[in-house]
N, CA, C and O atoms as CSV, one atom per row, in Angstrom:
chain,resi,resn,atom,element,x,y,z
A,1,UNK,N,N,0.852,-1.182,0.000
A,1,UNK,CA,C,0.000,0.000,0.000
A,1,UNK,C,C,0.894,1.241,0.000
A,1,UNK,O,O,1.765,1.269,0.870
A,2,UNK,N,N,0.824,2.070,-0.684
A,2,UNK,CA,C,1.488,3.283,-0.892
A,2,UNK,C,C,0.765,4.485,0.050
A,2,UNK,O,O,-0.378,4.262,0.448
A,3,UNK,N,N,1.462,5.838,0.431
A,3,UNK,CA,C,1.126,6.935,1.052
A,3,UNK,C,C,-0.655,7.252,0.855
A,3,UNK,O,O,-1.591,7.285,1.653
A,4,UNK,N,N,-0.548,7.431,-0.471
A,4,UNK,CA,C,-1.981,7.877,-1.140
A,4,UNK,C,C,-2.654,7.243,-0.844
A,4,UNK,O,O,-3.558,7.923,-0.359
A,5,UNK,N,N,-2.976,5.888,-0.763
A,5,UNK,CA,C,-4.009,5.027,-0.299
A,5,UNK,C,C,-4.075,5.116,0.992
A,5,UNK,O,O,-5.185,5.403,1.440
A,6,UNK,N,N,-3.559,5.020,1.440
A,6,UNK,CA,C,-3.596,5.118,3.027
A,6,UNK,C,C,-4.024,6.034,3.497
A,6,UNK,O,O,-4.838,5.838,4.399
A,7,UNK,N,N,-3.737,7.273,3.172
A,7,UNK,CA,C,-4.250,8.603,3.677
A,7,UNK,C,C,-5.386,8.911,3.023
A,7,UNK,O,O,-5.893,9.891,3.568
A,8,UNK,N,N,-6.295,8.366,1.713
A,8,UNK,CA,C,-7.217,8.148,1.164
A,8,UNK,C,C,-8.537,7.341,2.407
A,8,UNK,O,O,-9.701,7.626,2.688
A,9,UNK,N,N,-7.434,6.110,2.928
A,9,UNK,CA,C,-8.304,6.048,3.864
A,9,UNK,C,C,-8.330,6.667,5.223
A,9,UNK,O,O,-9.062,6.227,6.109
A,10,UNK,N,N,-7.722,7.443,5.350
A,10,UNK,CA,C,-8.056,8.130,6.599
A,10,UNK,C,C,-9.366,9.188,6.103
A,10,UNK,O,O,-10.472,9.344,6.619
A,11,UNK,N,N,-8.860,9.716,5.104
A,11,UNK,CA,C,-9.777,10.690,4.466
A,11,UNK,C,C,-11.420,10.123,4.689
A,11,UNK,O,O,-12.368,10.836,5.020
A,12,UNK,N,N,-11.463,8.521,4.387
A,12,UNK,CA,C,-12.697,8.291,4.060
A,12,UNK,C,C,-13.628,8.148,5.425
A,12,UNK,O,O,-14.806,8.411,5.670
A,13,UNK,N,N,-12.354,7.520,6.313
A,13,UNK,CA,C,-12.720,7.223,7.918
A,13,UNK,C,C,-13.118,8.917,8.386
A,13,UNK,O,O,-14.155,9.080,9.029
A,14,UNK,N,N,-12.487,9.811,8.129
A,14,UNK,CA,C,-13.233,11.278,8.332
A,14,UNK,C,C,-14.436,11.654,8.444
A,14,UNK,O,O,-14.919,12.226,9.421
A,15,UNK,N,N,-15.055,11.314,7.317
A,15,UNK,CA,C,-16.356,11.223,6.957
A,15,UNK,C,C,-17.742,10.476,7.757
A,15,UNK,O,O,-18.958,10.603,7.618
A,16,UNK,N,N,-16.852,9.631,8.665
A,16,UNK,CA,C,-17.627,8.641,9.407
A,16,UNK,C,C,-17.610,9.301,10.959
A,16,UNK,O,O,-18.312,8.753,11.809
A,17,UNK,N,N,-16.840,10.430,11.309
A,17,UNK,CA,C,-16.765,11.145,12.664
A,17,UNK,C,C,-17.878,11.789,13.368
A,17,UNK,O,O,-18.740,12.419,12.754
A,18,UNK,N,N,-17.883,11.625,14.823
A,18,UNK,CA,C,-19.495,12.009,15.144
A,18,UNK,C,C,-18.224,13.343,16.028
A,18,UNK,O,O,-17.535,13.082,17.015
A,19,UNK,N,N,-18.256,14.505,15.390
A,19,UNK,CA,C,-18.092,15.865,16.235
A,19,UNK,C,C,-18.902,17.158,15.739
A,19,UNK,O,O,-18.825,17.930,14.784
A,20,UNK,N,N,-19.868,16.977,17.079
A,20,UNK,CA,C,-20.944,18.016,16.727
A,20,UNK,C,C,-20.308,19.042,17.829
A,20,UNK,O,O,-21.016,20.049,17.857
A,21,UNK,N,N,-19.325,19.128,18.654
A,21,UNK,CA,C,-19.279,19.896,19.219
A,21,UNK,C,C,-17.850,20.663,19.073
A,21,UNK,O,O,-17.720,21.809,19.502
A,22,UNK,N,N,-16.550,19.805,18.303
A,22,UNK,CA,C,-16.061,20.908,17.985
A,22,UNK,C,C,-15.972,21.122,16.251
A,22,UNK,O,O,-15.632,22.232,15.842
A,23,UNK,N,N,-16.193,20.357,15.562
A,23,UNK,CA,C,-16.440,20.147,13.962
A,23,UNK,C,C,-15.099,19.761,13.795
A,23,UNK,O,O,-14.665,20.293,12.774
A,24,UNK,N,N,-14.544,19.303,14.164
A,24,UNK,CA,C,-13.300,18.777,13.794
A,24,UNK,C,C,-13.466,17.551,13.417
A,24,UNK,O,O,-13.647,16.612,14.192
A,25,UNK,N,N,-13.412,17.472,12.116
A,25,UNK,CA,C,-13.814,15.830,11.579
A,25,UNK,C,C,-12.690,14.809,11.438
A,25,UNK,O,O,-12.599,14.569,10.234
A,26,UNK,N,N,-11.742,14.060,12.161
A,26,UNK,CA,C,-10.832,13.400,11.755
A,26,UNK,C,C,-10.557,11.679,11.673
A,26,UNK,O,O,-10.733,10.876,12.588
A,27,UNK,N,N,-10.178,11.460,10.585
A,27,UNK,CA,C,-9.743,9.908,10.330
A,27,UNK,C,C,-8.699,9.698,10.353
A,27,UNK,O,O,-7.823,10.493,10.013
A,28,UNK,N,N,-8.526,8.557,10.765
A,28,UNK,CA,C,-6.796,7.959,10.895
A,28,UNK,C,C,-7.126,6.194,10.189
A,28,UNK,O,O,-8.167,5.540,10.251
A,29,UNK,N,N,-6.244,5.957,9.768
A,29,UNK,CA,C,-6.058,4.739,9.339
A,29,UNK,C,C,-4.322,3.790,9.730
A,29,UNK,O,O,-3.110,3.975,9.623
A,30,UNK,N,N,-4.991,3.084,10.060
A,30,UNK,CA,C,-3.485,2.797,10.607
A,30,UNK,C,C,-2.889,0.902,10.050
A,30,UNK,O,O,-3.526,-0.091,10.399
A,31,UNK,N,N,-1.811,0.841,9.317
A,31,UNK,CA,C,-1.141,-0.150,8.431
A,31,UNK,C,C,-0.355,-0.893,9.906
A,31,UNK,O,O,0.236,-0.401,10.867
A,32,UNK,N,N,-0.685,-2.227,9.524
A,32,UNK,CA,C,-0.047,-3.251,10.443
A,32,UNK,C,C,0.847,-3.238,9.726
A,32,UNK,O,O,0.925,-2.563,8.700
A,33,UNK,N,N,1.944,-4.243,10.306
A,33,UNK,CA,C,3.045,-5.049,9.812
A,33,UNK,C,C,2.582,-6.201,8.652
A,33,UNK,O,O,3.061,-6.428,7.541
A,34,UNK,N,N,1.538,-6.786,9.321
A,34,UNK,CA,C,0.842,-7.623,8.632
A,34,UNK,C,C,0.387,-7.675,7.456
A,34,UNK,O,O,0.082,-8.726,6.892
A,35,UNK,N,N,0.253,-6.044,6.752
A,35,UNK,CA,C,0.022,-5.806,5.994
A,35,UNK,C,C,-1.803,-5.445,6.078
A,35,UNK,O,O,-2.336,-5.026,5.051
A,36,UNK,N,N,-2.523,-5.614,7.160
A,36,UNK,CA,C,-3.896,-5.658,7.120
A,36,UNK,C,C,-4.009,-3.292,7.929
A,36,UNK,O,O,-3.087,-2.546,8.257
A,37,UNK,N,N,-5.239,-3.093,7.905
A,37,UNK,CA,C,-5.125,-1.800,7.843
A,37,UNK,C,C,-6.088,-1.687,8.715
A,37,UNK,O,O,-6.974,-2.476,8.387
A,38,UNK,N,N,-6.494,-0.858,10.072
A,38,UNK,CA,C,-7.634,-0.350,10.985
A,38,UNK,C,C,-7.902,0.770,10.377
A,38,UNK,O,O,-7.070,1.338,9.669
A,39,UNK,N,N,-9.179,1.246,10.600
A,39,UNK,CA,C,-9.739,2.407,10.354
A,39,UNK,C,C,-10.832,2.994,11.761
A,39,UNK,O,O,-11.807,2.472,12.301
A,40,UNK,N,N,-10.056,4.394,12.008
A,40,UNK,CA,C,-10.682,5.489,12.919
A,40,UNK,C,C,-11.128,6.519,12.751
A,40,UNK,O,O,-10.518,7.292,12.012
A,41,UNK,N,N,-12.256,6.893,13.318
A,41,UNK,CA,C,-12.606,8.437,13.376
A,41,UNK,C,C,-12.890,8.555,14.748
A,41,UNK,O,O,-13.084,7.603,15.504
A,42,UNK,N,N,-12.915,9.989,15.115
A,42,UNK,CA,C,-12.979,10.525,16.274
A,42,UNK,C,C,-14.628,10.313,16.583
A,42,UNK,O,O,-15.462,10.095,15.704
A,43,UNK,N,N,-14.917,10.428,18.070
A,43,UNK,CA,C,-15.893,10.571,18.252
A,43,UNK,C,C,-16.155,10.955,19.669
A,43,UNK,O,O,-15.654,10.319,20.596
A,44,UNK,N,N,-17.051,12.144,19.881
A,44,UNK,CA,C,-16.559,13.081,20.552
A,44,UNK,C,C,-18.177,13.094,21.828
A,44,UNK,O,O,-18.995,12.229,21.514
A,45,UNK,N,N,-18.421,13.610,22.586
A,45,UNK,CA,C,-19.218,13.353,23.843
A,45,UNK,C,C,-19.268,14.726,24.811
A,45,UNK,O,O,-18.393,15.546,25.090
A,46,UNK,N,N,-20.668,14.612,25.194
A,46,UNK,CA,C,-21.103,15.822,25.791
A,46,UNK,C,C,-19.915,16.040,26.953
A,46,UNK,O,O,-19.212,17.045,27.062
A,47,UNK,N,N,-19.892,15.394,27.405
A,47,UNK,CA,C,-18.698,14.713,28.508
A,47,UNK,C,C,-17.421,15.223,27.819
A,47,UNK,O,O,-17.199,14.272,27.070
A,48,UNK,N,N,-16.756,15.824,27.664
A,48,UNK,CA,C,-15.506,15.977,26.918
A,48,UNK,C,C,-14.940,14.517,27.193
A,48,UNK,O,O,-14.975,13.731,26.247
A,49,UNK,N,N,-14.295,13.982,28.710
A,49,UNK,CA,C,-13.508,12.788,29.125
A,49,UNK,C,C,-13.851,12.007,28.660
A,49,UNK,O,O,-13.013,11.107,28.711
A,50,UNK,N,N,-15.010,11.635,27.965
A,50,UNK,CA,C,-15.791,10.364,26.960
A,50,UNK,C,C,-15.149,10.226,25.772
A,50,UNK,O,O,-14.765,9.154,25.304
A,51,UNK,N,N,-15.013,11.430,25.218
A,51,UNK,CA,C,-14.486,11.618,23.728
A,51,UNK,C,C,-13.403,10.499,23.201
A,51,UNK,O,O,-12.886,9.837,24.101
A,52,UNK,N,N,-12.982,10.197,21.814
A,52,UNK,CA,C,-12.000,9.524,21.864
A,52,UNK,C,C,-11.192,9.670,20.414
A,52,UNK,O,O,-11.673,9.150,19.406
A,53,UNK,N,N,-10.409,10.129,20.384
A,53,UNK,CA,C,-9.677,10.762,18.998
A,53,UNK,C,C,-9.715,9.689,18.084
A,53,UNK,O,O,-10.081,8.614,18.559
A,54,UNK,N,N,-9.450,9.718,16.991
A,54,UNK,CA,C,-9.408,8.470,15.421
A,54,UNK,C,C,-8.412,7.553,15.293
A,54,UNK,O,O,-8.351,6.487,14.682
A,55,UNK,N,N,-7.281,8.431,16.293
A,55,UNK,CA,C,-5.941,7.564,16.237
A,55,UNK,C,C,-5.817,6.692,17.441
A,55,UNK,O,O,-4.786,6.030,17.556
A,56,UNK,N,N,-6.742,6.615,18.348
A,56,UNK,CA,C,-6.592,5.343,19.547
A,56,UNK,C,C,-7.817,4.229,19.113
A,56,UNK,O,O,-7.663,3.013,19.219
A,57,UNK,N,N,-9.342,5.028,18.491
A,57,UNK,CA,C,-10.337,3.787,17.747
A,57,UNK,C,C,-9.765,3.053,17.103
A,57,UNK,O,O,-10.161,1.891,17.203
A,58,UNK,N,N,-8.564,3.312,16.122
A,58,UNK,CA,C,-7.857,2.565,14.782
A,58,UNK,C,C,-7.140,1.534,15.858
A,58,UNK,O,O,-7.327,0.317,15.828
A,59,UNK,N,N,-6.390,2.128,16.700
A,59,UNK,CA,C,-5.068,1.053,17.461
A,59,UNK,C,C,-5.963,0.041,18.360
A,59,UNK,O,O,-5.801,-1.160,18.573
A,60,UNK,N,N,-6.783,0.777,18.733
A,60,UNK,CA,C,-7.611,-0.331,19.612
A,60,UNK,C,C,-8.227,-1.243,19.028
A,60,UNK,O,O,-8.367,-2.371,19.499
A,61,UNK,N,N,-8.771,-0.776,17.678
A,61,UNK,CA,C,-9.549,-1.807,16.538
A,61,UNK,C,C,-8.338,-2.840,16.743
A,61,UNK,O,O,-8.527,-3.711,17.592
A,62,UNK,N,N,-7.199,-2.838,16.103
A,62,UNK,CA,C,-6.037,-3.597,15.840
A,62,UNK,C,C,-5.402,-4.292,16.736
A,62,UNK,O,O,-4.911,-5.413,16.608
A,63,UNK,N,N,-5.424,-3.358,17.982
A,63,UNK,CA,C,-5.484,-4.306,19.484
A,63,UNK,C,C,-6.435,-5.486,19.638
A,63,UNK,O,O,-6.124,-6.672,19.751
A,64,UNK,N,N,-7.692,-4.927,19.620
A,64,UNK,CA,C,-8.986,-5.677,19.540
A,64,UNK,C,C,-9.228,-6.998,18.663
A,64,UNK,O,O,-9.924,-7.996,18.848
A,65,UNK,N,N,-8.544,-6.674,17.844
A,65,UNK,CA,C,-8.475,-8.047,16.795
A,65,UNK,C,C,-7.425,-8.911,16.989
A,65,UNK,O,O,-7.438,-9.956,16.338
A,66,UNK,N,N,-6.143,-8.607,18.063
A,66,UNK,CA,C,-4.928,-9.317,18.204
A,66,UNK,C,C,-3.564,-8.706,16.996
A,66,UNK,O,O,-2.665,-9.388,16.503
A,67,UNK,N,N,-3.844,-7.213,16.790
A,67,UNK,CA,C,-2.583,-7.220,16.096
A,67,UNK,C,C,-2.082,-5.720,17.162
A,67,UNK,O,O,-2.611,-4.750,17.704
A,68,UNK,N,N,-0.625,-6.395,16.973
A,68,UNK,CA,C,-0.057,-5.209,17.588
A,68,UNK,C,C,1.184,-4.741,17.297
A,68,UNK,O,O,1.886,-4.343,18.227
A,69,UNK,N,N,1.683,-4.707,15.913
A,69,UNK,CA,C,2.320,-4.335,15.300
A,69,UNK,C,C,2.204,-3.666,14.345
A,69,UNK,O,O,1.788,-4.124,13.281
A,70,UNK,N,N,2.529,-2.500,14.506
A,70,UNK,CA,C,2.091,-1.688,13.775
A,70,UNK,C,C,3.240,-0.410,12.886
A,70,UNK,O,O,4.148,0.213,13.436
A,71,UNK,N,N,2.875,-0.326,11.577
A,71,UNK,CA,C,3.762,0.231,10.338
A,71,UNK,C,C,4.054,1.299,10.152
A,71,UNK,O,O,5.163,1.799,9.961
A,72,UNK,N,N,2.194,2.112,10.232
A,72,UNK,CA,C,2.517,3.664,10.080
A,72,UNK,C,C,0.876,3.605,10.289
A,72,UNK,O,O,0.129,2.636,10.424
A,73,UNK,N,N,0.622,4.982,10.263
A,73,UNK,CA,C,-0.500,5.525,10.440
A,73,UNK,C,C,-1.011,6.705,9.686
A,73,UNK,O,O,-0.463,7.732,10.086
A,74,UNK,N,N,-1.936,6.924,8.663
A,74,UNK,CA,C,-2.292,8.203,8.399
A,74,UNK,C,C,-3.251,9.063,9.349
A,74,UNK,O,O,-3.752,8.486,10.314
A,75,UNK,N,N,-3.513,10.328,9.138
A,75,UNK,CA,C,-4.196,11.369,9.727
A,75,UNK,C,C,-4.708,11.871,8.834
A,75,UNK,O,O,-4.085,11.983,7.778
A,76,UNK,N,N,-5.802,12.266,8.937
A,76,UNK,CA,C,-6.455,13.436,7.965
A,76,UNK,C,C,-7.362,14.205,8.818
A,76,UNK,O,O,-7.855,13.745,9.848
A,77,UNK,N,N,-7.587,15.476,8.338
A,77,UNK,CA,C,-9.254,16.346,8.944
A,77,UNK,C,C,-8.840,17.294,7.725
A,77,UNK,O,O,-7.766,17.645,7.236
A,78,UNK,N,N,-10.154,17.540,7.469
A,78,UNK,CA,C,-10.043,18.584,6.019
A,78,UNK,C,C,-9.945,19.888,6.786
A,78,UNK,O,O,-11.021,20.400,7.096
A,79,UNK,N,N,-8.527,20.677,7.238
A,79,UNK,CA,C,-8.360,21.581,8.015
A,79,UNK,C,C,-7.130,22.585,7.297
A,79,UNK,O,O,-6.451,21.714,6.754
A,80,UNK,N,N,-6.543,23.719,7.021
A,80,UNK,CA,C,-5.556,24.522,7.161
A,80,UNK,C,C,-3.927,24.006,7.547
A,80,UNK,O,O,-2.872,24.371,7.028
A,81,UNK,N,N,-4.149,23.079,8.589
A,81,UNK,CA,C,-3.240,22.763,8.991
A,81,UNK,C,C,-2.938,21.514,9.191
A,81,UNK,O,O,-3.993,20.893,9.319
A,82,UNK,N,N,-1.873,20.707,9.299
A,82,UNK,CA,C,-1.389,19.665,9.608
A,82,UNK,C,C,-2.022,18.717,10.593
A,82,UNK,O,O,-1.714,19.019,11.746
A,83,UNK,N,N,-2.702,17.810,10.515
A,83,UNK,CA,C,-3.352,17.573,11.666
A,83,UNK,C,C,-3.034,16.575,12.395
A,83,UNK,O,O,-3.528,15.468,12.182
A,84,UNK,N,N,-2.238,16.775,13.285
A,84,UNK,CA,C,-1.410,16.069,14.102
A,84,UNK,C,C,-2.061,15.269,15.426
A,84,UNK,O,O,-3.072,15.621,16.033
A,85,UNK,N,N,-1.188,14.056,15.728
A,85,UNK,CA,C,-1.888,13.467,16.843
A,85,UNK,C,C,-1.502,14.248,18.601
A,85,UNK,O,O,-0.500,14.823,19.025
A,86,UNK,N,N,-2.636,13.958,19.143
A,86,UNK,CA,C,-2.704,14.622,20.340
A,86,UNK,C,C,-1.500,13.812,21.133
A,86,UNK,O,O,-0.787,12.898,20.719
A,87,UNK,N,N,-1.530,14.542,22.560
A,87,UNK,CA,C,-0.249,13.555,23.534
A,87,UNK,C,C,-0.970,12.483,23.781
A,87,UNK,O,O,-0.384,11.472,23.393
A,88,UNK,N,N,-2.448,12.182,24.474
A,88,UNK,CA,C,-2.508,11.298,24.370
A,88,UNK,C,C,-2.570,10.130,23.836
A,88,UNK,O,O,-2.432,9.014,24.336
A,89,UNK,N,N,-2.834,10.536,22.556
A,89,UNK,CA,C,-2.739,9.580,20.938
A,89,UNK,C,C,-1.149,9.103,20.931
A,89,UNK,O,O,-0.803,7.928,20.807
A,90,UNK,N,N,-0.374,10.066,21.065
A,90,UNK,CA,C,1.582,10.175,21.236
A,90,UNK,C,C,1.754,9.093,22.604
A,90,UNK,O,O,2.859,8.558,22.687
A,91,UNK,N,N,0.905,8.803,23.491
A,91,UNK,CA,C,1.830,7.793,24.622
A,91,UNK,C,C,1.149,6.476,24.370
A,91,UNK,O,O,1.612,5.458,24.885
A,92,UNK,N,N,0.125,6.434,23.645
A,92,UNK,CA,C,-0.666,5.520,23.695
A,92,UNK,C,C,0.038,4.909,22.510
A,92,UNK,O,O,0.435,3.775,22.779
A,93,UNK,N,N,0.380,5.387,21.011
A,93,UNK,CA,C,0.865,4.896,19.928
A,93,UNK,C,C,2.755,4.232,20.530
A,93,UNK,O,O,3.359,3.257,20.084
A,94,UNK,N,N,3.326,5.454,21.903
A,94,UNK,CA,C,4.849,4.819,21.980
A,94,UNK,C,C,4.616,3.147,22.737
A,94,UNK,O,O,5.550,2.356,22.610
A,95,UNK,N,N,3.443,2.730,23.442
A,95,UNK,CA,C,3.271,1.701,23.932
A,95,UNK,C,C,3.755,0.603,23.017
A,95,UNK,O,O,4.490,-0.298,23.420
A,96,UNK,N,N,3.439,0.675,22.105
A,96,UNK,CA,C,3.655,-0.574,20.765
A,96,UNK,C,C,4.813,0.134,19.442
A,96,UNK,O,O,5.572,-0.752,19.049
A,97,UNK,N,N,5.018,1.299,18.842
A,97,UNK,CA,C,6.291,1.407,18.326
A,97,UNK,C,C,6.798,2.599,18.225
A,97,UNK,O,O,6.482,3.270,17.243
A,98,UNK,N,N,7.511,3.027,19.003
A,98,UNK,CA,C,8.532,4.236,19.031
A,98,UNK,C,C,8.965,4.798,17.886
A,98,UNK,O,O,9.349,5.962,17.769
A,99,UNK,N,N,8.872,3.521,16.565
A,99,UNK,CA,C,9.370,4.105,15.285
A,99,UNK,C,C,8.216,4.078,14.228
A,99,UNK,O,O,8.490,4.119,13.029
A,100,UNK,N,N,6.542,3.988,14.806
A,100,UNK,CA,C,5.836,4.418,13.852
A,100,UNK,C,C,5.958,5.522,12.797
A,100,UNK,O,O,6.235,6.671,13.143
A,101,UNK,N,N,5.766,5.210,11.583
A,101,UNK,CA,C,6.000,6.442,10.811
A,101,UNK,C,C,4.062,7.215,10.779
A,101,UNK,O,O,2.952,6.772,10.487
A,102,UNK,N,N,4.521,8.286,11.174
A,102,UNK,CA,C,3.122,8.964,10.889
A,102,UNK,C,C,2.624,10.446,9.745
A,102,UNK,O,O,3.108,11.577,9.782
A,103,UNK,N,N,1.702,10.009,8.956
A,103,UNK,CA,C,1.439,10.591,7.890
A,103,UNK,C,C,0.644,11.698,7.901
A,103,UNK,O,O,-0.420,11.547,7.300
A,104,UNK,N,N,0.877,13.029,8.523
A,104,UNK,CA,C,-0.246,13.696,8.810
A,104,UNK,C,C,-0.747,14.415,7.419
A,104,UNK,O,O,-0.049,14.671,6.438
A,105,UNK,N,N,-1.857,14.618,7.565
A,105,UNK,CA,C,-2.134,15.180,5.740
A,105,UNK,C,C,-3.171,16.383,6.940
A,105,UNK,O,O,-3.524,16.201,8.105
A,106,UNK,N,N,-3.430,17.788,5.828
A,106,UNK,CA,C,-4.681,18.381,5.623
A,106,UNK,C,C,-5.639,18.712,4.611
A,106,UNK,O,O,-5.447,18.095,3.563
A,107,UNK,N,N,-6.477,19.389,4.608
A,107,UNK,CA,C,-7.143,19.178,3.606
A,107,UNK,C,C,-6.951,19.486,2.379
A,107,UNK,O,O,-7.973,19.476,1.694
A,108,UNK,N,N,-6.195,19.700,1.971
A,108,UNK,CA,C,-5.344,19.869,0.272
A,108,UNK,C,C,-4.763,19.131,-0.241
A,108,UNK,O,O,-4.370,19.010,-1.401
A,109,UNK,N,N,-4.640,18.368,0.950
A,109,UNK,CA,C,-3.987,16.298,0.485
A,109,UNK,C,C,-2.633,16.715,0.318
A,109,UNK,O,O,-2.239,16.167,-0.712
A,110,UNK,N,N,-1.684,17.440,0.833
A,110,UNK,CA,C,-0.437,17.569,1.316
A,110,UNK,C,C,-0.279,16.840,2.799
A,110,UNK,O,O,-1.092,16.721,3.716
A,111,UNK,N,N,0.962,16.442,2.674
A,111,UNK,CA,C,0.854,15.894,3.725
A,111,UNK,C,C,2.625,15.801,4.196
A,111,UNK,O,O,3.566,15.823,3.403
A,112,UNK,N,N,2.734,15.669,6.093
A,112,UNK,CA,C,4.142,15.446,6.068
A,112,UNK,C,C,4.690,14.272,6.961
A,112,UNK,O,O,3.902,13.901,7.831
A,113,UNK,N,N,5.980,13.579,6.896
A,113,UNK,CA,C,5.763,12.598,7.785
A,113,UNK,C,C,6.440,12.410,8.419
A,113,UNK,O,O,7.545,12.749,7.996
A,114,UNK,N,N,6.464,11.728,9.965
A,114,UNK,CA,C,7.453,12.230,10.936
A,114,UNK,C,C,7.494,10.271,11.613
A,114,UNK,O,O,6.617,9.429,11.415
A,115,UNK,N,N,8.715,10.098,12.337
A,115,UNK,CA,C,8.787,9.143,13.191
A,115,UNK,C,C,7.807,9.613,14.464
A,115,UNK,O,O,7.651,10.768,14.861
A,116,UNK,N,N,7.189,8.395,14.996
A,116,UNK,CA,C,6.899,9.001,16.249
A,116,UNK,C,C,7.903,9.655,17.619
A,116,UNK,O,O,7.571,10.489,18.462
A,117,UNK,N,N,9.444,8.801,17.428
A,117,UNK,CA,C,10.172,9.237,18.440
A,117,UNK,C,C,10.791,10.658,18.026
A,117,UNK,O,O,11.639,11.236,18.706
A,118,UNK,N,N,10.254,11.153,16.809
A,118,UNK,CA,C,10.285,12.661,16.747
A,118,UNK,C,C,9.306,13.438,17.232
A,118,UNK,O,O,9.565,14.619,17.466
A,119,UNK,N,N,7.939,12.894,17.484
A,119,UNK,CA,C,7.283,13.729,17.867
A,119,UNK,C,C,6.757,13.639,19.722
A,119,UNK,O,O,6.090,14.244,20.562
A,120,UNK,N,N,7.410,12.717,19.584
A,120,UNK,CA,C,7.437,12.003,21.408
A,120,UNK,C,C,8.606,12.194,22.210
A,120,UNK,O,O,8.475,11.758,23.354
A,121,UNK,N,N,10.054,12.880,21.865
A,121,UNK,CA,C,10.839,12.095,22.855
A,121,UNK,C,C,10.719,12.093,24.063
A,121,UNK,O,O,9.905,12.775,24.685
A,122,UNK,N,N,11.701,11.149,24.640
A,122,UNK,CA,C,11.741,10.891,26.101
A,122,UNK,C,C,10.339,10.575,26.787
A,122,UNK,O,O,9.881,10.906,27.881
A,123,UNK,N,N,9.649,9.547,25.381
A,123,UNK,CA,C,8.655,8.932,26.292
A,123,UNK,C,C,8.168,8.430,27.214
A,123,UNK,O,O,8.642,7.294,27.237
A,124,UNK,N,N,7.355,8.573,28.197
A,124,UNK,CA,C,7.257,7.834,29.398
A,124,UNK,C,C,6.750,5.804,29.076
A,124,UNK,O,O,5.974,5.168,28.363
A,125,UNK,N,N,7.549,5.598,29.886
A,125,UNK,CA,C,7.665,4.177,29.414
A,125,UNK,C,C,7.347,3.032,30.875
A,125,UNK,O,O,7.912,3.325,31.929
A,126,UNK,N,N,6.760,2.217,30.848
A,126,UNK,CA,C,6.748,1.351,32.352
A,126,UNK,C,C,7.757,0.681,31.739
A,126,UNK,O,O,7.880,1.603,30.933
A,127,UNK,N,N,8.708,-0.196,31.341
A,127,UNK,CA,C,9.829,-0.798,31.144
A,127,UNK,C,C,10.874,0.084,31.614
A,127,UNK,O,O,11.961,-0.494,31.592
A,128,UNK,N,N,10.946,1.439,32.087
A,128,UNK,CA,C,12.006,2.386,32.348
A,128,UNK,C,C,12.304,1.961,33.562
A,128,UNK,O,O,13.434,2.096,34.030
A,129,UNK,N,N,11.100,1.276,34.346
A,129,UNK,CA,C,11.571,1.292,36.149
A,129,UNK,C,C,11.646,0.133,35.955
A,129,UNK,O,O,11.968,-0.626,36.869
């Protein structure tokens, strides 16, 4: 699977987002090792603490099914800017690979891509103690 497809499907997982409260529509799609692919969108709750971003639905899908190796991940929200994963999306993704590559795109279908231990360092880790 190449960049474009992948971030094609984040794009499409976008579309499937329940945020009525901040309109921030975002999909993530995220490529195993395996070669098999999760798909997330955010979905968001009167409750803010309920809410749950596109990029932990996708990992948990993939958790959920028994895979936990994981390749790269796209991002999308049809936004101005780069739409990057939150910290908590960032400690939750270093749990399983420090060297995810992540694809953030916005809505002009530019997009840029970073290791996660670039956008994490000095992750907090339970293997540290």
């Amino acid at each position: 699977m190449n960049d474009r497809q992948l971030l094609l499907m984040a794009k499409d997982a976008s579309e499937k987002a329940y945020a009525p409260y901040s309109r921030f529509f975002v999909g993530a799609a995220l490529e195993c090792e395996d070669g098999s692919v999760y798909t997330g969108c955010n979905v968001e709750n009167a409750a803010l603490g309920s809410s749950m971003c596109a990029e932990r639905v996708a990992m948990y899908k993939a958790i959920s099914e028994g895979n936990q190796e994981f390749k790269r991940m796209a991002i999308y929200c049809d936004s101005e800017s780069y739409c990057m994963p939150c910290g908590a999306c960032r400690q939750v993704m270093g749990e399983f690979s420090e060297e995810l590559e992540l694809l953030c795109a916005k809505g002009s279908g530019s997009y840029v891509s970073y290791k996660l231990s670039e956008l994490l360092p000095h992750a907090f880790k339970f293997r540290d103690f």
